[in-house]
N, C-alpha and C positions, 0 to 999 in steps of 0.2 A: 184116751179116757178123760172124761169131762169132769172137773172138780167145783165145787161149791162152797164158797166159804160166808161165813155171818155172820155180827157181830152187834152190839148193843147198837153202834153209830158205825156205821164206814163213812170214811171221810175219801171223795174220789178228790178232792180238793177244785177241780174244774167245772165243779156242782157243788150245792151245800150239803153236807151231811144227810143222810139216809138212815133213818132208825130202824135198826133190823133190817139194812140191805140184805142182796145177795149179790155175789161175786164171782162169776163162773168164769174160768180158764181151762185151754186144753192141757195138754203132758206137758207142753211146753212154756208156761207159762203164760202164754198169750188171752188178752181179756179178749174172751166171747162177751160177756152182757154184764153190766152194774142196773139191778131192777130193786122194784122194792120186796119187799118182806115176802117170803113161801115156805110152807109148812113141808115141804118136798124133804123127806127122809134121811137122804144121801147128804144134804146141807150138813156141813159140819161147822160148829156153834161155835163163838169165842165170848164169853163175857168180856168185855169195856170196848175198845175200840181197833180198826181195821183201817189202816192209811198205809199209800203206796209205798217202796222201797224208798231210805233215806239217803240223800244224797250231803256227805261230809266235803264246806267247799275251802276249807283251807285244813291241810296239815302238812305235817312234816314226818314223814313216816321214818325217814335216815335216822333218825333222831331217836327209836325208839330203845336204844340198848343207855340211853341215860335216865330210863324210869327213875325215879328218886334219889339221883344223885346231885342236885340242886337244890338247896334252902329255898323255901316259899318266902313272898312277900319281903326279899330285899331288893326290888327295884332292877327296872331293865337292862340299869347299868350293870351291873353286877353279876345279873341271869347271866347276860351277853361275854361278861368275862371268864364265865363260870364256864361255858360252852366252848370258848377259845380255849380256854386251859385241858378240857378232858371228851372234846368231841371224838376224839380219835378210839376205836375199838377194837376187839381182837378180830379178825374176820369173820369167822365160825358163831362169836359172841354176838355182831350188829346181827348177820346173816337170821340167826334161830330170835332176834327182838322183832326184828321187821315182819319176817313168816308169823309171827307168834299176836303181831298190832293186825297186822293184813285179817287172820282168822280171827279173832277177836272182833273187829268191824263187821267181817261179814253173818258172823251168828248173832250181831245186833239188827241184821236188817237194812246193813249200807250197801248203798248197790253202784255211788260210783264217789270217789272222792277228785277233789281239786287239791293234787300233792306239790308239794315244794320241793325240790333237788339241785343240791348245789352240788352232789356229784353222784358216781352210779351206782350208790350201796343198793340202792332200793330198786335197780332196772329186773335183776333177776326174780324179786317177788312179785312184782307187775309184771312184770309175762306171765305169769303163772296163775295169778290170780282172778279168781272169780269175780271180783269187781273190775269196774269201769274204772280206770285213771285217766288223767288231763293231768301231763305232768308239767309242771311248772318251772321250767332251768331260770333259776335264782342264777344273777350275777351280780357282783360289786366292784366299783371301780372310783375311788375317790380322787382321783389324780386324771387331768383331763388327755394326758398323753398316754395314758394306760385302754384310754376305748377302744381302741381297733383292737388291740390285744386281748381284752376280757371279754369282748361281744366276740369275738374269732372261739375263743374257748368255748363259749355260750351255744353256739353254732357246732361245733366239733362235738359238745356234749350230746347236742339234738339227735346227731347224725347216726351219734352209738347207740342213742335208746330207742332209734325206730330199727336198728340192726337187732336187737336185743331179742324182738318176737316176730315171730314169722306168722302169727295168727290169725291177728288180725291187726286192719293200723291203727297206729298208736299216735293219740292227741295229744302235742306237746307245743309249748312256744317256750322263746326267752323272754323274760322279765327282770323288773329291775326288784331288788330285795327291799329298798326303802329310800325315800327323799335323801337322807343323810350320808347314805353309802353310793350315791349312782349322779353322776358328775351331769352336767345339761350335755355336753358330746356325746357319754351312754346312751341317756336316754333319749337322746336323738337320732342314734343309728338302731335302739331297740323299736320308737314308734316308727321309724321308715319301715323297717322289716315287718312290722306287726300291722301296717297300713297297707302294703305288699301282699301280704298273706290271710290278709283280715281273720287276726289270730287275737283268740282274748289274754287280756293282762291280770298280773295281778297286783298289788301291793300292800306292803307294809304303811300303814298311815297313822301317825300321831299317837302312837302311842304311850307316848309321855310329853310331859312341857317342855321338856329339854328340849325335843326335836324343833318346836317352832322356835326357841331361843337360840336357837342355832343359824338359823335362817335369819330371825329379827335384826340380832347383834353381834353374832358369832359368840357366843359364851356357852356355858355348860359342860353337864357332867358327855355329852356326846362327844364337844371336842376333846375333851383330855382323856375319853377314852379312846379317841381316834390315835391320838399323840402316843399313849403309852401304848397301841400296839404297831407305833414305829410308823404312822402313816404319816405324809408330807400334806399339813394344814393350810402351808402359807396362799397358796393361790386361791382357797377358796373364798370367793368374797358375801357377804349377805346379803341378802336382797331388799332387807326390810320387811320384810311380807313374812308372813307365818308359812311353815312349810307344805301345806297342799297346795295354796296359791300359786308359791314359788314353782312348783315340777308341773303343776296342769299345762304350762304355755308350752309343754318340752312331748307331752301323752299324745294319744291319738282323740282327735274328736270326737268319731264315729265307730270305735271297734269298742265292744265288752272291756269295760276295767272294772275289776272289784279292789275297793280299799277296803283294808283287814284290820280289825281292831278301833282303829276312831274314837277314842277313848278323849279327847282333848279338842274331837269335832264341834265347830257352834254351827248354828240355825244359818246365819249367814255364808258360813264357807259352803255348807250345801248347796245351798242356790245359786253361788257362783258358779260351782264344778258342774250342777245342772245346767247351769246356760252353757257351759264350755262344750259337754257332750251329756247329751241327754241316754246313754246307754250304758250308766255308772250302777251298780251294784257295792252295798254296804255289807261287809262282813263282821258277825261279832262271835268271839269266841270266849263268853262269858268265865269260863273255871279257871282260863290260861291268863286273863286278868286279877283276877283273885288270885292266883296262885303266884304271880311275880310281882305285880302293883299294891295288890289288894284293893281295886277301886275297878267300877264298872261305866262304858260308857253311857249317856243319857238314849239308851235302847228305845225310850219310848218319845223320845221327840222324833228319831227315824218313823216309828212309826205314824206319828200324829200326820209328817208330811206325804204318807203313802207311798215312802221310796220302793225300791226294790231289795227286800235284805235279803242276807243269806245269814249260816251260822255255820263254824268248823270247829274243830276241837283241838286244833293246834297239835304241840307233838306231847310226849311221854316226857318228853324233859319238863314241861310246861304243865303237863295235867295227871291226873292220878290215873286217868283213864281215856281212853278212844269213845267217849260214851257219845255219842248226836244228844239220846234222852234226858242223858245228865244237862247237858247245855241247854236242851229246853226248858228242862226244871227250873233250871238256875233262872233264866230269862222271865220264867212266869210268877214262881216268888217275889225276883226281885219289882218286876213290874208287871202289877197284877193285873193292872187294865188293858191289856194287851192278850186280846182271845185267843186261846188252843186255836183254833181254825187257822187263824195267823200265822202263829209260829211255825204250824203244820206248813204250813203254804213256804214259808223262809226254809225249813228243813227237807222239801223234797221238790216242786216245779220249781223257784227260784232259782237252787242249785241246779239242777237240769236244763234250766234256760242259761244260766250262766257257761257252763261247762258246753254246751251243744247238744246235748242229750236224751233233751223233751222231744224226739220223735217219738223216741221207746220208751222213757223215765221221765216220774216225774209226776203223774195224775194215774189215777184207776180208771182208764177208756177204753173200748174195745179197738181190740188190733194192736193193743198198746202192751211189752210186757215191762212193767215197771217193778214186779214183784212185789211182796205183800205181806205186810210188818203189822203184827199183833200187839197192842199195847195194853198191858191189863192193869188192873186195880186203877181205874180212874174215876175221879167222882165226879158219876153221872148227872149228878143234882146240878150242878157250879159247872162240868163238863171241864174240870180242872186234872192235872196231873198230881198224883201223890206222892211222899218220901216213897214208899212200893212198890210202883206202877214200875214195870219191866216191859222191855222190848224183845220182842223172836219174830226172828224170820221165820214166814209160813211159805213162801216159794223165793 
């Protein structure tokens, strides 16, 4: 049975907006036709806007049974000690946080996310779930005689979470968690394997100053938090270089990397990492900034150079909420020169290009099912989001 959906604007985002599109898919989700405007009976009407299924390209789903257990706005160091101290949870406890973030995404209208896993709390809710995962095996290894050992983990990790579902297969690589935790040996037996497999990365980048003063001169609150949780400093030497510089010569040239957060990115480090591999993806996850920093990065210089961004919502330790809407919000407040259409485009093909996904997700095309997310109370005038404006899944 053939369904029809409408709305003030559908945004197929691989076209420009459509006022009073139509939208017709079979039982299955799948787009028969994006046309304009029909008075056709069976059309069923949405006031504000109609844009494809959202794609979340960085979280931490394991994470979710530390909903508000973490003080806002005392800095990364802190967060990251806070984590160490009380990540651990009852089983039954993560188990019913994770099932509980997983459904909670999908009744916003997410349809695949880009998750982060350092171990396999979260394999048994991704089998299960109605979204798309690319799961991400985080490893760290700050001691250069520790890689064979932690990249062998990282790998053993892989191995359990494609055993985990028999459904269908499951997209996962290993990656390194951040410039400051993953030694030049890591990250050099992760980009061989990831150049191997032509698998996308992801990381952690510059999230605070520390991380480049780490690298500049070895000082900061990173290394003595390295020190006080017992880790061996002495061999690391500094490069001089600020820390993207520093790991770019260690990545792959040519495979998908998204750096996540870049809150401390300049104009010039961009264009570096552009000439080094021109298939880099910028990640921002604006409330999980606010919510540990309290500082955002400069989102609209990404944009001014036309990179390719994404946006995630980081985890439940880090945000009040799994919301994608809320992070748009945040993004279009805070930089208001930067058009819905835009951000539409960072929150649903970006992600799906980045993740592999845009066969099926990602744009409203025929033959395409990307599912179909209702956004209401928008104001149409400005074509701006409101404090109101709510996200539902319509397929």
């Amino acid at each position: 049975m053939l369904r029809k959906f409408s709305a003030d604007y559908v945004f197929p985002v691989s076209s420009p907006p459509i006022k009073n599109g139509v939208v017709t898919t079979d039982e299955k989700g799948v787009i028969i036709s994006v046309s304009a405007p029909s008075k056709e009976k069976e059309t069923e009407y949405y006031s504000g806007i109609i844009i494809p299924g959202i794609i979340n390209a960085h979280c931490h789903l394991e994470l979710s049974h530390l909903k508000g257990s973490i003080p806002e706005h005392r800095g990364l160091d802190e967060f990251i000690m806070h984590i160490e101290a009380i990540r651990k949870g009852g089983d039954e406890e993560m188990s019913a946080a994770i099932n509980s973030a997983d459904e909670e995404m999908f009744r916003e209208g997410i349809v695949a996310v880009g998750d982060i896993s350092n171990k396999r709390d979260s394999f048994s809710a991704k089998a299960k779930s109605k979204i798309l995962y690319h799961t991400f095996l985080e490893v760290f290894g700050f001691h250069p005689s520790r890689a064979d050992e932690v990249f062998s983990r990282g790998l053993s990790l892989k191995k359990e979470l494609e055993q985990s579902s028999s459904k269908f297969k499951v997209q996962s690589s290993v990656t390194p968690h951040a410039p400051y935790s993953a030694t030049a040996e890591l990250l050099n037996k992760i980009c061989e394997h990831a150049e191997e497999n032509n698998s996308v990365l992801t990381i952690h980048n510059q999230e605070t100053e520390d991380e480049n003063n780490l690298f500049l001169n070895k000082t900061g609150k990173i290394l003595k938090r390295l020190e006080k949780l017992g880790i061996d400093t002495s061999l690391f030497k500094p490069t001089g270089k600020k820390s993207l510089a520093s790991v770019l010569p260690h990545l792959p040239k040519k495979n998908k990397i998204q750096f996540v957060h870049n809150t401390f990115t300049t104009s010039e480090e961009i264009d570096e990492a552009f000439l080094y591999n021109p298939n880099l993806f910028w990640c921002f996850c604006p409330n999980a900034n606010l919510y540990i920093e309290n500082r955002l990065p400069d989102i609209k210089m990404f944009y001014n150079k036309k990179l390719k961004c994404t946006i995630g919502t980081d985890s439940l330790a880090s945000n009040h909420q799994l919301s994608m809407l809320e992070e748009m919000k945040t993004i279009q407040n805070n930089f208001p020169e930067i058009p819905l259409e835009e951000i539409i485009r960072w929150a649903t093909l970006n992600g799906a290009e980045l993740l592999g996904f845009n066969n099926s997700l990602g744009t409203i095309e025929k033959n395409k099912t990307p599912g179909l997310v209702h956004i209401s109370n928008v104001d149409l005038k400005t074509m701006r989001l409101t404090k109101e404006s709510k996200a539902t899944r319509l397929i």
